[in-house]
N, C-alpha and C positions, 0 to 999 in steps of 0.2 A: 504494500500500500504506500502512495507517496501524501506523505501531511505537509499541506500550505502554515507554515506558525508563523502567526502573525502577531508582531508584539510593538509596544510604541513606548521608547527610553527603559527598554528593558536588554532582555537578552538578544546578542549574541554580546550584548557589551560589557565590559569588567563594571563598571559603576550601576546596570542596567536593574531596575525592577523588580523582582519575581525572578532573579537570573539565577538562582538556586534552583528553585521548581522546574522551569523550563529546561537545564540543565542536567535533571534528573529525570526529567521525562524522555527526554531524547536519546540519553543513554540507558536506560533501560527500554526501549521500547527498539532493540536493533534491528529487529525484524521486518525493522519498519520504513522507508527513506525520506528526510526530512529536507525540506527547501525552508529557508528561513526568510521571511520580509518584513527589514527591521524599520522600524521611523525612531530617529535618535530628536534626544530633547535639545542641547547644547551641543555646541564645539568643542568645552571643555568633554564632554563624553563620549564624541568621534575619535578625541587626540588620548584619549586611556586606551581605545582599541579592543578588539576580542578577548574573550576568554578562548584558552583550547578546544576546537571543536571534533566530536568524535568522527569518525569517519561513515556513518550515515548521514549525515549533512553533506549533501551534495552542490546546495546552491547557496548563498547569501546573496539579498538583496538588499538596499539600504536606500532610506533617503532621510533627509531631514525637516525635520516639521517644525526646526525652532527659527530657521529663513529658508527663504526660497527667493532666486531671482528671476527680474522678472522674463516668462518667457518667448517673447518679443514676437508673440503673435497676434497679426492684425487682422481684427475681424470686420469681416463687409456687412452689408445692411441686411440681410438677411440673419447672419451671424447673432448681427447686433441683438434685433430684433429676438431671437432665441433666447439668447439670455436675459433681456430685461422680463420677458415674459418669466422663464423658468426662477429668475432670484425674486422678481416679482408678489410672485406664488408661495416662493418659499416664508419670504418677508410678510404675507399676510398671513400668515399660517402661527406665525410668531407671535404678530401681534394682535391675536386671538385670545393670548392671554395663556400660561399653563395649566392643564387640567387632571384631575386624578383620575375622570374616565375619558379619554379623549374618545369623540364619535370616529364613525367607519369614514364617515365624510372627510374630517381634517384628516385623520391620517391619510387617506387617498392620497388628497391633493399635497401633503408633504412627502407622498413617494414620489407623484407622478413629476415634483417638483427637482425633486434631489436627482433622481434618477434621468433626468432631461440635462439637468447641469452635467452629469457624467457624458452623457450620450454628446453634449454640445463640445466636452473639453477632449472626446476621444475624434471626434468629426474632425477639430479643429487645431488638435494639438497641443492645444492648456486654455488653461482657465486664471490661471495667477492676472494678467494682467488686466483681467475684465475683473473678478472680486476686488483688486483694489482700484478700479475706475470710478471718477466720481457718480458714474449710473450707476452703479450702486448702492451707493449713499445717498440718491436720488429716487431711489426705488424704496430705499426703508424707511427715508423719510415721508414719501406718498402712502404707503402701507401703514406708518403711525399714525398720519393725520387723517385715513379712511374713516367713513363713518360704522362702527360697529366693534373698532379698535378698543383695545384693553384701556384702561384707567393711566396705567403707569403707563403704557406706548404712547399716548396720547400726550404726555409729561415729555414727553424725554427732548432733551436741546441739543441741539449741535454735537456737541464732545461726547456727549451719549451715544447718537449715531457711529459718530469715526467709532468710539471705541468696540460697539457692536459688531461693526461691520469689519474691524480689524481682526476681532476675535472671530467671525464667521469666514475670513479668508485663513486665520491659520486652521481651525476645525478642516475645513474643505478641501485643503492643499493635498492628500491623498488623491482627489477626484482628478487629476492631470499627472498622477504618472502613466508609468509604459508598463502596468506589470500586468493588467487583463488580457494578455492576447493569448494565443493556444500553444505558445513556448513559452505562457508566465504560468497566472494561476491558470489562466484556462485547461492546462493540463496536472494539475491536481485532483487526487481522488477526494481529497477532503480540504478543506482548508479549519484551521483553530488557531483561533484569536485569544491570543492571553488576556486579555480585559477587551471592555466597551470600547466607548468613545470612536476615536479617530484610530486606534488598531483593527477594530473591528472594521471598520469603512473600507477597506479594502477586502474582504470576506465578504462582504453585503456586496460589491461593483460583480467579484468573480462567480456570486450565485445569479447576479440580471444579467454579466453577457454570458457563459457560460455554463449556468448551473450547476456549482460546485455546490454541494453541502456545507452549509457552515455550521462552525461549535464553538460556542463562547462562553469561556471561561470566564468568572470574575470574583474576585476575591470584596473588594469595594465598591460599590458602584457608581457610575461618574456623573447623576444627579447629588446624589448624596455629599461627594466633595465638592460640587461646585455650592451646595447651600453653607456648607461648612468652610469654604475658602476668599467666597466672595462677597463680605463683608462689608469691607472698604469701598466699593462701587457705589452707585445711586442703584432705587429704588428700578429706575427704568429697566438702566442694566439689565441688574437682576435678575428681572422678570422676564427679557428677551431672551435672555443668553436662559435660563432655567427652561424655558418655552422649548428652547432647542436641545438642548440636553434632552426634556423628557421624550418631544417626539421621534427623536433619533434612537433614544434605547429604545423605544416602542416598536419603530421599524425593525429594529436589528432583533431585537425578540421573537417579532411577529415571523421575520423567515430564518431564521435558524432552526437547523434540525432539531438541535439542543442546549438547552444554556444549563451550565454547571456553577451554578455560588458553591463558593468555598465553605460557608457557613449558613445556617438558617436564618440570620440577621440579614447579609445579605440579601439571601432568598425571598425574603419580605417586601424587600426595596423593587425586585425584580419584579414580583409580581403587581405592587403595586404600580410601577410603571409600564403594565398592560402584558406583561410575561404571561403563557400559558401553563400552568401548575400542571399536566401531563406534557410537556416537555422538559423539565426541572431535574435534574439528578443532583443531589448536593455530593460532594468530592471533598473531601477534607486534603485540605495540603499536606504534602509527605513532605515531612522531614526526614534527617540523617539520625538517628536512633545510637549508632555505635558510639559517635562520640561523647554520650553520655554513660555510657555503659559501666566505665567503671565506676564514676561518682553513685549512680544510681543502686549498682549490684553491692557497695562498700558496707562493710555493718559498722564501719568506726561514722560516730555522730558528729556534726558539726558543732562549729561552737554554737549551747545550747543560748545565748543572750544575744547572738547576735540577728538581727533585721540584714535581707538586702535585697533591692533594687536593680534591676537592670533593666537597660531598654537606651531608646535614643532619644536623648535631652530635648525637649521643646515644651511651649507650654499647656500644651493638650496633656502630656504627663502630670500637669499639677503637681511639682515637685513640692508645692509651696504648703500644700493642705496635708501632703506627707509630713512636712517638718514639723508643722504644728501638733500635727497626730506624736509624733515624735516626740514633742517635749509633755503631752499627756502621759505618754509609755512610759516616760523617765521619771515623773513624780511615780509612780504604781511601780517599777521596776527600775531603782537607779542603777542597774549594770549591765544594760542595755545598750547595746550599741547598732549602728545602721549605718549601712555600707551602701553609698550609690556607685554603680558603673554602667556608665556609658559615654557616649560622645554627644557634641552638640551637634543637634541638624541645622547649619548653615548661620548665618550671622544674628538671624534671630535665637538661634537656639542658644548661641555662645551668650549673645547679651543674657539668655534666660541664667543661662549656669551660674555668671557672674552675681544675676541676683540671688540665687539658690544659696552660693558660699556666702555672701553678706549676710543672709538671714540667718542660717547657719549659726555662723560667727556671733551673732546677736544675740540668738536664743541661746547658746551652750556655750559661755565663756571658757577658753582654754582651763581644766583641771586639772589638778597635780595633787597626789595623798597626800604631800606634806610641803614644808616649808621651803626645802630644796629642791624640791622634784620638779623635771617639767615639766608643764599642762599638756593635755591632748584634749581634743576633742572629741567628742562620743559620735559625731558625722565625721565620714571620709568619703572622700569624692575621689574616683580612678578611673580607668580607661580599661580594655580587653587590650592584652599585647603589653602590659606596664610588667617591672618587677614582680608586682604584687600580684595580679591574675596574667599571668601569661596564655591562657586559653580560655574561652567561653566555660565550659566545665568550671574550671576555678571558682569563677565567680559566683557560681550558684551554691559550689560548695563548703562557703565558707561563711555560710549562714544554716540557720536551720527552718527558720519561715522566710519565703518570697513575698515580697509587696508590690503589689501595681496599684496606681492609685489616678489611673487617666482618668479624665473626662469623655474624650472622645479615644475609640479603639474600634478596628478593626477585628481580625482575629488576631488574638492575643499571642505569638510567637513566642514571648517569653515565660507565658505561662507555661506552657505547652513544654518551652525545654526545663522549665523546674520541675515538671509533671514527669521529663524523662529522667531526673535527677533524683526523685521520690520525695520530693519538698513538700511539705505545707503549704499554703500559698493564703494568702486575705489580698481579694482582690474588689475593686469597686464595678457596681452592675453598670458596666456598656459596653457595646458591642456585642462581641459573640461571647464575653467571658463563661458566664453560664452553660452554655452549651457546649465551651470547652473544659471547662472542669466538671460538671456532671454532677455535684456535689461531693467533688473530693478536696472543698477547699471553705472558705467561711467570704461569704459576700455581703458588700455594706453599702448602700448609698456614695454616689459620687459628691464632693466638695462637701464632706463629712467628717471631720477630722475625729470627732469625739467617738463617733461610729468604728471608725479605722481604728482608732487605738483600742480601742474596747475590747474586738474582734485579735487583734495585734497579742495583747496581755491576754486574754485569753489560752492563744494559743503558746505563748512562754511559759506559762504554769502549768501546762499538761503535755506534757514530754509521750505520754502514750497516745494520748490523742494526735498528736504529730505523728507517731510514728504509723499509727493506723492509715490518715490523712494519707501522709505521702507515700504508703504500696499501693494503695487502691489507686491514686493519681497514677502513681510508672504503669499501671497492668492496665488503666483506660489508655494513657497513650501510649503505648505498644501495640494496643487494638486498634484505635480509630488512625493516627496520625502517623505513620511510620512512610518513609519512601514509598513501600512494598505494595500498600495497601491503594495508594495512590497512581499508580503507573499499572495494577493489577486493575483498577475499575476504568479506566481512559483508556485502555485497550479493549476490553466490552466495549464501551461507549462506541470507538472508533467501528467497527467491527460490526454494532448494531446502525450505527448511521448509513455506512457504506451498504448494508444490507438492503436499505432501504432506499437507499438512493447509488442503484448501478452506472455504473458510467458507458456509457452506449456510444461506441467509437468506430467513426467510420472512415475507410482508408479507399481510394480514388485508384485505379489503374491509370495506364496513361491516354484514354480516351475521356478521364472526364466522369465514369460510371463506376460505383459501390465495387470493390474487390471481397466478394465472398471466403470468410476464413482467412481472410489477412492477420486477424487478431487472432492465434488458436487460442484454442481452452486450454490450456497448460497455463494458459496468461493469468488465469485467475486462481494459480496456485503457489504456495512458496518457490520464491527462485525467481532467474530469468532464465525466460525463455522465449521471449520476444524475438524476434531478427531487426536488425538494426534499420531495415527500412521501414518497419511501421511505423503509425506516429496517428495521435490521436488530433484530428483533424475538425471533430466536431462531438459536443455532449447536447442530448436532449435532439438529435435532429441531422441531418443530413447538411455535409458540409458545403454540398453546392447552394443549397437555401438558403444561407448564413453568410457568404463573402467566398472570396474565389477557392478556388481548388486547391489542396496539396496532393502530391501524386506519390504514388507509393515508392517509387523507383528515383525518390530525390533524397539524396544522402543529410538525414536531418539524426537528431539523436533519439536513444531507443527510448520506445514506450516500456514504462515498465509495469511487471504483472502487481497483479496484488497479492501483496506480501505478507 
């Protein structure tokens, strides 16, 4: 079988996303052959380069979705004409306002909308230079001032547009590459998009001109972040860019074979933005399980007073309402100590740490036993890779309760490796927490400090409750969340997709007319066995229907069976 993976500031890149999972999926799955079509976020993350690829990864494709230049196609009056119509459409469809059931109607017209933008920038050879012309911003502005228009579209001034419409040209920048023809995806048995969004955008183009299958994976959903990240905007924003976000998941739901959330929190989000709940399979992320192995299987105990933290610094962590929690713990327990490790995520994060150690520092003046002695502090702040935790493992085991104490959480990663550690854990309800601890851990309210300590001392005073706590945590994640379990159901998946959606390939003699048994049946068994002039020509149809002929007896590369 060949899989389209399609990922966007992820994998095949050292800094990328999800580049663990995808990573693990592609080498366990060898039986398999994988084309990779990456969309990187920065330059900084082009200039870090690949991770090692196995050698079932046959192809990489790449573009960038953080600029594009412009590509210097000029469109005639008919052209023109296509696209004010088609962004037109799209842009009333926005400012319609977002809905939690959208009708059969709006979505129509934002397929027939999106789908005509692709059709116009394959006609024509891109689209970049028409999304940033000012008919565009000519168009969204006609579409907010419509009568029937949203509240806030109706609001929005000038810098509202650009910035809508800036964000709708990088969103769309997929719709003008080169990768749907029948040497891209078009010759894919399956395409799978590592998340929504603008990854997915390219699995949605190769099922309307070729009908590949698509399967989309998501761990987050990318309504969900854009209500969570988009703050700072006006009101108008907001509501256009949300408007598009949800209709775009709705499309990309509506024809995919199958969408996999990572977690059931997820899976909520999907279905509420119009996912079909028998198309759903939830997929727990596989982790690497060995590297925990020894901490987890060890019978010697951690230190039984110490708290610790791990994860990556920002302030969705709420490191702030841990501290407080912290100095409750120390009146109830003064020989307590808490150990944070991680790193800052990016300049916001470092300002956050900086505040983190001031308070710190406030709350728990340096201690010393006695009149000579030095002070230390009962917080310490460290990094993975430092003297003191030189490996992940370390750091888990050098506490004997885990704390997370987010506000906002995905699926919880670190829980999960405390869980393969056999840790206790007190964690705060969001996200997927719940669902991944099972109740093998003690849950309290977010931005709760009094809750978290409570929960916290609790578990320092019952040394057997710990120890119950964290077997039953390692023997849950050994079952649900292991590599094994994860690359064992996404081969199903694949398997049940392809089942369902055959690929019907039709190969041209050199008059022009169908070659009967060009493709044998060998083809559709492990192995190759193809001969190197087949070549899959057309899916869903007859490839004289479709655009011109390929003939069988022209040296192209081999089709391969499914594997």
């Amino acid at each position: 079988m060949r899989i389209g993976l399609l990922t966007e500031g992820g994998y095949p890149y050292v800094s990328g996303d999800a580049r663990l999972w995808c990573d693990r999926l592609v080498r366990g799955l060898g039986q398999h052959e994988f084309d990779i079509y990456a969309l990187s976020r920065s330059e900084y993350q082009e200039d870090e380069g690949w991770v090692p690829l196995p050698p079932q990864v046959s192809r990489v494709r790449t573009a960038p979705l953080w600029t594009a230049e412009d590509d210097g196609v000029g469109y005639g009056r008919r052209a023109r004409r296509r696209f004010a119509e088609c962004y037109g459409e799209l842009a009333a469809v926005l400012c319609a306002g977002p809905s939690e059931e959208p009708s059969a109607l709006e979505a129509d017209r934002f397929a027939s909308a999106l789908y005509g933008l692709a059709e116009l920038a394959r006609d024509e050879g891109g689209l970049v230079g028409a999304l940033r012309s000012e008919a565009a911003v000519r168009a969204l502005e006609h579409a907010c001032r419509a009568p029937g228009a949203a509240r806030t579209a109706r609001e929005a001034r000038v810098p509202d547009l650009l910035a809508v419409a800036a964000h709708l040209e990088r969103a769309l920048r997929p719709l003008s590459l080169d990768w749907y023809e029948d040497d891209g995806l078009g010759s894919v048995d399956l395409c799978h998009a590592a998340s929504g969004g603008p990854a997915a955008l390219p699995g949605l183009l190769a099922r309307h001109f070729s009908d590949v299958p698509l399967l989309v994976t998501e761990y987050g959903v990318r309504l969900r972040t854009h209500y969570l990240s988009a703050t700072e905007a006006s009101p108008s924003v907001r509501s256009l860019l949300a408007a598009f976000h949800g209709r775009l998941a709705a499309e990309i739901y509506g024809r995919a074979a199958l969408v996999t959330p990572g977690n059931t929190h997820a899976r909520r989000w999907q279905e509420r933005c119009g996912a079909d709940r028998d198309k759903i399979r939830t997929v727990y992320p596989g982790m690497d399980a060995a590297r925990f192995a020894e901490v987890g299987e060890s019978p010697e105990c951690a230190d039984p007073d110490t708290l610790v933290w791990v994860g990556r610094i920002e302030p969705a962590k709420d490191l702030i309402s841990l501290l407080h929690a912290f100095a409750e713990i120390r009146k109830e327990e003064p020989k307590t100590r808490l150990r944070i490790i991680g790193a800052p995520a990016g300049p916001e994060g470092t300002a956050y740490l900086g505040h983190c150690k001031a308070l710190a520092a406030q709350l728990f003046p340096d201690e010393a036993d006695g009149l000579h002695a030095v002070g230390d502090n009962p917080v310490s702040f460290g990094e993975i890779g430092g003297p003191e935790v030189p490996v992940l493992a370390d750091a888990y085991a050098s506490g004997a309760v885990t704390v997370l104490s987010s506000v906002v959480e995905g699926f919880p990663i670190s829980l999960v490796e405390a869980m393969f550690c056999g840790r206790a854990t007190v964690s705060t309800d969001v996200g997927a927490v719940v669902e991944a601890i099972g109740g093998t851990g003690l849950v309290v309210p977010p931005r709760n400090p009094r809750a978290l300590a409570e929960a916290c001392v609790t578990l320092l005073r019952d040394p057997e409750r710990r120890a119950r706590l964290g077997a039953a945590a390692r023997a849950r994640a050994l079952e649900l969340f292991t590599v094994e379990q994860n690359i064992t159901a996404f081969h199903g998946i694949y398997l049940e997709i392809v089942s369902r959606h055959p690929a019907r390939r039709v190969v041209l003699d050199t008059a022009g007319e169908p070659l009967p048994f060009a493709v044998p049946a060998e083809a559709h068994m492990p192995g190759r066995w193809t001969d190197s002039g087949a070549r899959v020509v057309a899916r869903g149809g007859p490839g004289w229907a479709a655009g011109p002929p390929v003939r069988a007896n022209t040296p192209l590369p081999a089709t391969e069976g499914a594997r």
